[in-house]
N, C-alpha and C positions, 0 to 999 in steps of 0.2 A: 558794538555795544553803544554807539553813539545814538543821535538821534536821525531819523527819516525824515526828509521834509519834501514835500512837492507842491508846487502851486499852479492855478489855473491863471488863464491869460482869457481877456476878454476884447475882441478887437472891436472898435466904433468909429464913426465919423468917417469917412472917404472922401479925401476929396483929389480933382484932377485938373490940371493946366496942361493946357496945347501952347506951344507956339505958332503963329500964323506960318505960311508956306512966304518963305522971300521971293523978291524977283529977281536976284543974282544967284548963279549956279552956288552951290557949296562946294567949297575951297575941299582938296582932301585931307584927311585930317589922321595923327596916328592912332593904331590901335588902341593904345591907353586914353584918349581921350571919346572914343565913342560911346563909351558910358559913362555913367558914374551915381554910386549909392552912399547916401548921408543922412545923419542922425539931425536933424534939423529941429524937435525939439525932444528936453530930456527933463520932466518932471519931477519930482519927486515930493511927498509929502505922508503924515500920519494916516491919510485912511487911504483904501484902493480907489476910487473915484479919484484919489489926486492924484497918482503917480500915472504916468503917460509917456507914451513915447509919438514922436513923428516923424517916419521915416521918405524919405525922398530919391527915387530912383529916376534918372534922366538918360536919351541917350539921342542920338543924333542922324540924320536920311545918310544913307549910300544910296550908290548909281546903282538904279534899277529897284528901288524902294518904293513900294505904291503907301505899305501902312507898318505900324512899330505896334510893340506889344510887350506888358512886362508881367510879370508877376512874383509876388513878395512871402518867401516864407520866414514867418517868425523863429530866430533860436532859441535859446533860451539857458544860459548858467549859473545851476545853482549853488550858492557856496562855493565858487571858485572849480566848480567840477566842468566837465567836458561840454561844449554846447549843444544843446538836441533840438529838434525841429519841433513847434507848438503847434499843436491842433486845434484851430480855435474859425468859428464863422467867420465867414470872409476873407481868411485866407488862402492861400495856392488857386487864386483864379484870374486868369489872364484880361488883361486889361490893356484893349487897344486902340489909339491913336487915330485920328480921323484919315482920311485919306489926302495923299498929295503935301502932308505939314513937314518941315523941315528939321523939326525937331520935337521930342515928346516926351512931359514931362510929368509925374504921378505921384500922390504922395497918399502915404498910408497909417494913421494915427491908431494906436492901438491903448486899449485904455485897461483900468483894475488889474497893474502891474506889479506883483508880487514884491512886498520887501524881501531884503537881500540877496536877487538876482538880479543879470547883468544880461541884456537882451539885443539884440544886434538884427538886421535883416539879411535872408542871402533871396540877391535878386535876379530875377533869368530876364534876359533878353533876345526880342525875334525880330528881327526885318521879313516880311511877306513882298511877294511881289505881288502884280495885279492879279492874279488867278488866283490870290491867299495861299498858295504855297511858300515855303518858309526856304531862306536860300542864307542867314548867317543867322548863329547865335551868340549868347556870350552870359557869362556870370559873372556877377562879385558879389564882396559882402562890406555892408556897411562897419563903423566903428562901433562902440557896443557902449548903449545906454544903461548905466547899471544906478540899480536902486539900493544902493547899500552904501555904510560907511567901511572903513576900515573894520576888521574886527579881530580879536585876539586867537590864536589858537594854541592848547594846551596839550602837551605831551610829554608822557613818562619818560626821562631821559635813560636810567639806569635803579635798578634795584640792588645794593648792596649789604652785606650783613657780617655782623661778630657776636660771637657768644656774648650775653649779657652776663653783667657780672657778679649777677646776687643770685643768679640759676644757671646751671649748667643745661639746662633743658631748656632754655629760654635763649633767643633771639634777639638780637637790637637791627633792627632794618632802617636801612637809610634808602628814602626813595626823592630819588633827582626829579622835580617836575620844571617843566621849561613853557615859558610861552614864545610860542614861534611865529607868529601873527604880527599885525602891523599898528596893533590897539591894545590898550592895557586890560590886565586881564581883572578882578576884583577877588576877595577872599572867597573859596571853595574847599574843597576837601578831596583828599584822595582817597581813595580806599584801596585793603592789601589782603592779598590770600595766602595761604600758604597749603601747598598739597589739595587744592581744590575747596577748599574751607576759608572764609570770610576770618580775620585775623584782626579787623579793624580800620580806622576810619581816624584822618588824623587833618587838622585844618593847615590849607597851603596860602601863604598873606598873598598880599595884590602882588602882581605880576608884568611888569613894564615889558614892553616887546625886546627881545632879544634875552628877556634875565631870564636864571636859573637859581634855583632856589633847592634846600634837601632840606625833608623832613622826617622825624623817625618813629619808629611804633617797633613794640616789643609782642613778639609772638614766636610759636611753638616753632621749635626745629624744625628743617626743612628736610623731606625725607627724598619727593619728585621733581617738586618745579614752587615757583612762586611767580605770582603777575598782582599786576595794581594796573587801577584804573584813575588817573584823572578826570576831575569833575563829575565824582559819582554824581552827584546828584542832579548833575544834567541842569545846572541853573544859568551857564554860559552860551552865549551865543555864539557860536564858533565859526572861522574862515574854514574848517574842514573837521566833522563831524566824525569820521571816521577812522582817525588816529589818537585816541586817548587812552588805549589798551595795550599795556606790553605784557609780556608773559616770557619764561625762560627758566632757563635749569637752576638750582638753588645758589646762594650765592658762596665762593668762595671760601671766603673767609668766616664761616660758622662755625 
């Protein structure tokens, strides 16, 4: 019941540096050091033309290297969810190294970077020999440039209840709201059902990260189940959109 969000990514700018070819053989060197992928700049600002990232993929000649070649696909996490690969112009296309250089270096700026995702690159690596046949590869992924602050996240801890005591047919619900997030949360409202049926709507005060708070609403006996939703009205910005809803069998003590 939370809310959906997805944003587009728009990449620009390209640009690329060689290193010249040395006159001194290259020394060998270990596996960890023949690449390397970094977040070289990390923008951030009020409109999408200002947030930007710049990422920088490098890697280094082995024996028997005619040319290098990388190529950069964008991730993309949104609200702290799982990273997924962006589909956006100009990226997944290999980009390679002039011939005979001893090392080759590529950088990829990507621009109208969605607020509150956290975006990272994952970059492939090829050495070719003289024929353009490809004889080693290799991946990593950079650190992740992310356009957001901290933000709160709100969730129904427990719903509890006792016969109220001017109705035998009436309810006093006490509903635990928690913010679990790493940013204060502001005044909101929960909202409470009972057996399927809207029961009411009660205001939850501001919410500092880690606090817990109970607040109560009186309604009908509970025959099935009863659930509440934090932030009915969907006016917070949340580190995870998808957990503001509990639901469960009637409470206990009714």
């Amino acid at each position: 019941m939370g809310r959906t969000v997805r944003y587009l990514v728009v990449p620009v700018a390209i640009a690329a540096a060689l290193t010249a070819a040395a006159s001194t053989p290259a020394k060998p060197r270990a596996a960890a050091s023949l690449t390397s992928a970094k977040v070289v700049e990390c923008t951030r600002g009020l409109t999408a033309d200002q947030r930007q990232a710049t990422f920088r993929a490098g890697m280094v000649k082995l024996a028997g290297t005619s040319r290098m070649s990388v190529r950069f696909t964008l991730e993309e996490s949104v609200a702290g969810g799982r990273y997924r690969a962006v589909k956006a112009p100009g990226l997944g296309v290999w980009r390679k190294s002039r011939r005979g250089v001893r090392a080759f270096a590529y950088r990829q700026r990507v621009k109208a970077l969605a607020e509150g995702s956290a975006y990272r690159a994952k970059v492939s690596y090829r050495w070719h020999r003289r024929d353009g046949s490809v004889f080693k590869t290799a991946q990593r992924r950079s650190k992740a440039c992310r356009q957001t602050d901290p933000l709160p996240n709100l969730r129904v801890q427990r719903i509890g209840g006792r016969a109220a005591d001017a109705d035998p047919d009436k309810v006093r619900y006490g509903i635990s709201v928690s913010n679990r997030g790493a940013a204060p949360a502001p005044t909101t409202r929960v909202l409470l059902w009972v057996d399927g049926v809207v029961a009411g709507r009660a205001a939850v005060p501001p919410l500092a990260p880690g606090q817990v708070t109970r607040v109560f609403l009186t309604g009908p006996k509970c025959g099935n189940g009863v659930g509440a939703q934090a932030d009915t009205d969907l006016i917070v910005r949340e580190s995870d959109e998808t957990d503001n809803v509990r639901a469960g069998a009637c409470p206990a003590g009714q």
